[in-house]
C-alpha positions in Angstrom: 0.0 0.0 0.0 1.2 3.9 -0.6 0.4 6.1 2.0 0.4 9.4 1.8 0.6 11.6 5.3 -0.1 15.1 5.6 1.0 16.8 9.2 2.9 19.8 10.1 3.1 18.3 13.4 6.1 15.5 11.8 9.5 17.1 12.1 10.8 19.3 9.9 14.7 18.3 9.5 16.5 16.1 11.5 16.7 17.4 15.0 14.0 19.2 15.1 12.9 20.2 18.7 9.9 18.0 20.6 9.6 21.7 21.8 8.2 22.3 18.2 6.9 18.7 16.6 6.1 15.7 18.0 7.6 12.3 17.1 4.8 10.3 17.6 3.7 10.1 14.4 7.3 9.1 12.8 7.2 6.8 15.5 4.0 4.7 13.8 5.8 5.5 10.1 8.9 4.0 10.9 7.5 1.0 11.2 4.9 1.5 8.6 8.0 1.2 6.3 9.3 -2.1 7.1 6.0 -3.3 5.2 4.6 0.0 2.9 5.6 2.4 0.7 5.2 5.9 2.6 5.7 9.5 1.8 5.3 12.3 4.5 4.4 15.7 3.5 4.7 18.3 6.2 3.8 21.8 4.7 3.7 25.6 6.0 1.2 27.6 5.8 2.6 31.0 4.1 0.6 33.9 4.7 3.0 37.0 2.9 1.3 40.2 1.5 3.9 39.5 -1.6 3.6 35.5 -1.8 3.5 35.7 -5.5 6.6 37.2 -5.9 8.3 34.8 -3.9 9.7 31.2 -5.1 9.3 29.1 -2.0 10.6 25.8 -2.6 10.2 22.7 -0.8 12.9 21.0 0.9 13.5 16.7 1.5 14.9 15.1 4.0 15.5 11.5 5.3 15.1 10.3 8.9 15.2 6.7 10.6 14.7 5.7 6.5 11.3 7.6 6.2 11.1 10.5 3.2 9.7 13.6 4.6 9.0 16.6 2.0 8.8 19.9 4.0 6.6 21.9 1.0 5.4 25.6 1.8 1.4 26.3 1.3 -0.1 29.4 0.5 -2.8 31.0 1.8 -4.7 33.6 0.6 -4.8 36.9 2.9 -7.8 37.3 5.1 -9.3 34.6 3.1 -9.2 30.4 4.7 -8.0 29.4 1.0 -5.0 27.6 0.1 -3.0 26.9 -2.7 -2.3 23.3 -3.0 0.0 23.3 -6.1 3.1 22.4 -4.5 0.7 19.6 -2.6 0.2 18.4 -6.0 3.2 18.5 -7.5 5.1 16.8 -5.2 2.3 13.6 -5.9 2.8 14.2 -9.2 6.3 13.9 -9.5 7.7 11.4 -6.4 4.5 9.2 -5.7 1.5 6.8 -6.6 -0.9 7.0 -3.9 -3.8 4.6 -2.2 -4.8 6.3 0.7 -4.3 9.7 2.4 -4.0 9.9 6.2 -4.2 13.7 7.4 -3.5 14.9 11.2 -4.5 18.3 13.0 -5.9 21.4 12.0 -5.1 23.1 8.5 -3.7 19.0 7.6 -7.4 18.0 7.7 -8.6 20.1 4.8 -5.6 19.8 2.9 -5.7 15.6 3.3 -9.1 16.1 2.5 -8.6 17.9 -1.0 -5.7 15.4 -1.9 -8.3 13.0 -1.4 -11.2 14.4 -3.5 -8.6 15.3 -5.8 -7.2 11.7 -6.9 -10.4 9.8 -5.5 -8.5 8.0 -2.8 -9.9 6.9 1.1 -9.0 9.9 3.3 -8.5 8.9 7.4 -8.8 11.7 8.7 -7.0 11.6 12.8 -8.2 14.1 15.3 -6.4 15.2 18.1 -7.3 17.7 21.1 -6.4 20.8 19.3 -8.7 20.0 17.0 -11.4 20.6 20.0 -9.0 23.3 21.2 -8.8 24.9 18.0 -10.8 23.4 15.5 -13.4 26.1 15.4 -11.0 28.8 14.9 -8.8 27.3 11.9 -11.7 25.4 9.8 -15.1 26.1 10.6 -17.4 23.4 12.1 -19.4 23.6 8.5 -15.9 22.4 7.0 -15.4 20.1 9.2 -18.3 17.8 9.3 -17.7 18.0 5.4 -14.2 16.6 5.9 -15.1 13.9 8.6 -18.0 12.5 6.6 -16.1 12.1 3.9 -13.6 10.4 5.7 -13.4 6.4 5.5 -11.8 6.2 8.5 -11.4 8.3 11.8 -8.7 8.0 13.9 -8.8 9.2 17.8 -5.5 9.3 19.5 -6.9 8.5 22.5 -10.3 6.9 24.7 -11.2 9.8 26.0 -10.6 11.6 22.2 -13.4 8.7 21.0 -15.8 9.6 23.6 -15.5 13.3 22.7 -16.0 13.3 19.2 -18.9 10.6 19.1 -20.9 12.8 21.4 -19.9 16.0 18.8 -20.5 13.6 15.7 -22.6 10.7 16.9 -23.4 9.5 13.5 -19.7 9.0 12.8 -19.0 6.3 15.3 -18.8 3.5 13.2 -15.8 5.5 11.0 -13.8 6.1 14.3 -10.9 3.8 16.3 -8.2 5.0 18.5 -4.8 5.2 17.4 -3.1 5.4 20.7 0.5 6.1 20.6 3.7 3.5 21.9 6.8 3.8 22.7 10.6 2.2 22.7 10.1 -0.8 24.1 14.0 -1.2 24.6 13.5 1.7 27.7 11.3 -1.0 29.2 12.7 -2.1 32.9 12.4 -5.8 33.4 9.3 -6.5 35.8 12.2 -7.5 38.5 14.3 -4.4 38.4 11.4 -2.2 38.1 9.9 -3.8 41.5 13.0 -3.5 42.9 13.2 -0.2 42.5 10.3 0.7 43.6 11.3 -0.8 47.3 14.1 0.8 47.3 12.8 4.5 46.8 9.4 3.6 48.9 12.3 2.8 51.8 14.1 6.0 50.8 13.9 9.3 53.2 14.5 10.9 49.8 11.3 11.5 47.4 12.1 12.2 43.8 9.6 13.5 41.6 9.4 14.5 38.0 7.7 16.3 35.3 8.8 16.5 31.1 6.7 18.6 29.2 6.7 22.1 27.4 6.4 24.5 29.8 3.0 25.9 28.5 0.2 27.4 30.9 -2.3 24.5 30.4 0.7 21.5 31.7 -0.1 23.0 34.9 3.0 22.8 36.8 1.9 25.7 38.9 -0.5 23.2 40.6 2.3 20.8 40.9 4.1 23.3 42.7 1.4 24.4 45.0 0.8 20.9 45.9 4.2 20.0 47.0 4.5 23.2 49.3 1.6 22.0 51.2 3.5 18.5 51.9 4.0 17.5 55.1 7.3 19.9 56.2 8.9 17.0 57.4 9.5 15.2 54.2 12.7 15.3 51.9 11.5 15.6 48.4 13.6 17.1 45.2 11.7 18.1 42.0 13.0 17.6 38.8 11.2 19.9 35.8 12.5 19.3 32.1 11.6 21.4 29.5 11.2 24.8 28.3 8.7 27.5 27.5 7.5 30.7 28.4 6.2 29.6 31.5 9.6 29.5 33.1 10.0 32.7 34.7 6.5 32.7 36.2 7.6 28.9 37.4 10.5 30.4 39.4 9.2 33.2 40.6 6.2 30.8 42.0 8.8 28.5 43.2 10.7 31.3 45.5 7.3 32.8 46.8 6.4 29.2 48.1 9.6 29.1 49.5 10.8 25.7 47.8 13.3 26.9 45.4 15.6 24.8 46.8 13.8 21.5 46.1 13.1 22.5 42.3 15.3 22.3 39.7 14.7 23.2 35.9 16.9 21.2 33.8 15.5 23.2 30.5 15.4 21.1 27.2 17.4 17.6 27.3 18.2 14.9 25.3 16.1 12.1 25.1 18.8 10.2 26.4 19.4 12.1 29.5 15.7 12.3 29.7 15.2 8.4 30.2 18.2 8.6 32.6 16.4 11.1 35.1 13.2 9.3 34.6 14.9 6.0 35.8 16.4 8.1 38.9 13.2 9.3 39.6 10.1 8.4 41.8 6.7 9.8 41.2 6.1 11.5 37.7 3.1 14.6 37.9 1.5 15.7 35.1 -2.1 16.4 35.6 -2.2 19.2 32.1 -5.7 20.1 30.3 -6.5 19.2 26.7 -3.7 16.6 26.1 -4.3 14.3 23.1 -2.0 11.6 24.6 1.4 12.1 26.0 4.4 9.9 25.2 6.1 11.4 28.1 3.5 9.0 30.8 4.5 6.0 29.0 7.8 6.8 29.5 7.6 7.5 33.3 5.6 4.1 33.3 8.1 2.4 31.6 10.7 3.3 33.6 9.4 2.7 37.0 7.9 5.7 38.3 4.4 6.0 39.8 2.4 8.3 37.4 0.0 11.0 38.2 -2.4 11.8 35.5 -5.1 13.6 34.3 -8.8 12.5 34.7 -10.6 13.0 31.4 -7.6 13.6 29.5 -5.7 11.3 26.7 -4.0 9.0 29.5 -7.2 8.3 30.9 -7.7 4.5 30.4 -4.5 3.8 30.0 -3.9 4.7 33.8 -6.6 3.3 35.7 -6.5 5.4 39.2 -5.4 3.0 42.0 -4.2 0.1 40.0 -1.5 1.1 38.0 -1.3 4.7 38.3 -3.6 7.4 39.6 -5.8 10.3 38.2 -6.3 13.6 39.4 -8.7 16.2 38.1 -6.6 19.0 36.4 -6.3 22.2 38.6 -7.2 20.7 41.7 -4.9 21.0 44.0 -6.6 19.4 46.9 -7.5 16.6 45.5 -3.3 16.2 44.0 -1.8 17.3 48.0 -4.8 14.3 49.0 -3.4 11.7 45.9 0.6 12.6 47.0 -0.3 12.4 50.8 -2.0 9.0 49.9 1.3 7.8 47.9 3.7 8.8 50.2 2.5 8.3 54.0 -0.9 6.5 53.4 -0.8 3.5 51.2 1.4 -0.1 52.1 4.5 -1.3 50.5 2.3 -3.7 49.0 0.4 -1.4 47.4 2.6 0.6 45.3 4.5 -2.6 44.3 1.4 -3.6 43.1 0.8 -0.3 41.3 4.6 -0.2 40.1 4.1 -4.0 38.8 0.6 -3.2 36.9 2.4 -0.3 35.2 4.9 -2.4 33.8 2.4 -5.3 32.7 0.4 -1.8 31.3 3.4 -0.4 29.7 4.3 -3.5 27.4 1.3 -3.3 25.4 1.9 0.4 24.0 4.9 -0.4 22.4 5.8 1.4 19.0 5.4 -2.0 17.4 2.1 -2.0 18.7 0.4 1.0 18.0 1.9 1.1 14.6 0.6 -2.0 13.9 -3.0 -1.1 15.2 -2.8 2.0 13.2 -2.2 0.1 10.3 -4.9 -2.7 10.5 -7.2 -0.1 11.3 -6.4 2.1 8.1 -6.2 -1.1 5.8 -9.7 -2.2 7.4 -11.3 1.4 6.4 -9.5 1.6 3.2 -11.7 -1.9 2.4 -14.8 -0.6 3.0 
């Protein structure tokens, strides 16, 4: 099968900053390749007074064996139209296509036109900025054009499903979730991640841990507010890596609680030294509003933490609160001092080895392999009907 995908969320060039892009969806085309033919177009939207004096030209690059054509899009001033001739040309000239798979935003209409275009199935994935910000970049007239014309509809998470059946019941049968996986070489054996789970629950020392872009709606300002209302008498250290224009408000928050001295911000790391501080670490907290999924909870799951979610939110269901993880709803922060309290002086040994052990069992079926492989049956299976 050729597959076409359309997403400005793939990286742009090698390197390109998670601050920026995500990887999760070279993550599902990498191993689309071992058995498809696959092209990635990733365009940008250009929006110049003097566009048609300019000779934008788009760029190709290789990464982990996948072809990725960065091609620039124009679009009309003050006007939601967009010239799709370098779309077009690129088809023309490099591939064959049977199916177009489109992700987020402006990507929708412009997987959607391919489509129409060449008469090929169209999955069409939706992702929380689409609830976030759908409305603003295509209207909802546009959309429920582009979804029922879509053969299949993908949902990157459970709680995405539930959301957009109750917006577009009649769609149900179209949708399936195409939840996201990870290395599974960053897995810990079930052994070493049980024992380290008895050693930190016997430590004095309480590590915790957030990764994320430091954006308003992560919430780390709860975290922090949570953690100062600890009991006084514990030793706790917290680790926050990333970057984003939250920072200065984070560390000025962090002196007016009076716990600058417990947090540190690492900034932006490698992904290496990311999974080394997650494997030092204890607890991971992210409890953030409208997130699609988030690669960075399997991670912490993977690597032996206890992970605090958010209720309602794209982890939800793959944490189940008290069994392998637990859930808190975003912006409380009584009921996340309550969960920490809980983790820390108020459940058993037994109990969070239980929840450490469940995490890895839960960890080992979102593998990259995995989801890439669901992905796939699920857009071959549309593509049939």
């Amino acid at each position: 099968m050729n597959i076409i995908l359309i997403s400005d969320l793939y990286p742009a060039y090698a390197g390109h900053s998670i601050k920026d892009v995500s990887y999760a969806l070279h993550y599902f085309v990498r191993q689309w390749i071992k058995t498809e033919n696959v092209l990635v177009i990733r365009p940008y939207v250009f929006t110049g007074k003097n566009w048609h004096n300019l000779k934008l030209k788009s760029k190709e690059f290789m990464l982990d064996g996948v072809r990725i054509i960065h091609c620039p899009v124009i679009k009309i001033p003050k006007l939601k139209i967009f010239c799709l001739s370098s779309i077009f040309k690129i088809i023309k000239k490099n591939f064959n296509p049977d199916v177009v798979v489109a992700h987020l935003g402006f990507n929708l209409i412009f997987g959607y036109k391919v489509a129409k275009h060449y008469q090929l199935p169209l999955i069409s994935a939706v992702h929380n900025g689409d609830f976030r910000f759908g409305f603003n970049m295509l209207s909802e007239k546009i959309l429920r054009e582009i979804f029922s014309h879509s053969f299949g509809i993908a949902c990157r998470s459970d709680p995405l499903y539930e959301r957009f059946i109750k917006w577009f019941p009649k769609l149900q049968e179209r949708c399936f979730v195409a939840y996201s996986g990870i290395d599974r070489n960053i897995i810990l054996t079930k052994n070493f991640a049980i024992k380290k789970a008895k050693k930190w629950i016997s430590s004095k020392k309480i590590k915790f841990i957030s990764v994320c872009h430091l954006i308003e709606h992560k919430n780390i300002d709860i975290n922090l507010n949570a953690l100062s209302n600890l009991n006084g008498q514990l030793d706790w250290i917290y680790k926050i890596i990333g970057a984003g224009k939250e920072i200065r408000k984070l560390q000025k928050l962090t002196e007016h609680l009076g716990i600058s001295k417990k947090v540190q911000f690492t900034g932006l790391l490698s992904k290496e030294n990311v999974l080394k501080e997650l494997q030092n670490s204890h607890i991971f907290i992210m409890v953030s509003s409208n997130e699609t999924f988030g690669l960075a909870y399997l991670e912490a799951m993977a690597t032996g933490n206890i992970v605090i979610g958010a209720k309602g939110e794209g982890i939800d269901g793959v944490v189940e609160n008290g069994k392998n993880g637990f859930l808190c709803t975003p912006r409380d922060k009584k009921e996340l001092v309550q969960t920490l309290e809980h983790i820390i002086t108020g459940s058993s040994k037994k109990e969070l080895e239980d929840i450490v052990t469940h995490s890895r069992e839960t960890i080992s079926n979102y593998t990259e392999e995995k989801a890439a492989k669901n992905y796939l049956e699920n857009i071959i299976k549309f593509c049939k009907k």
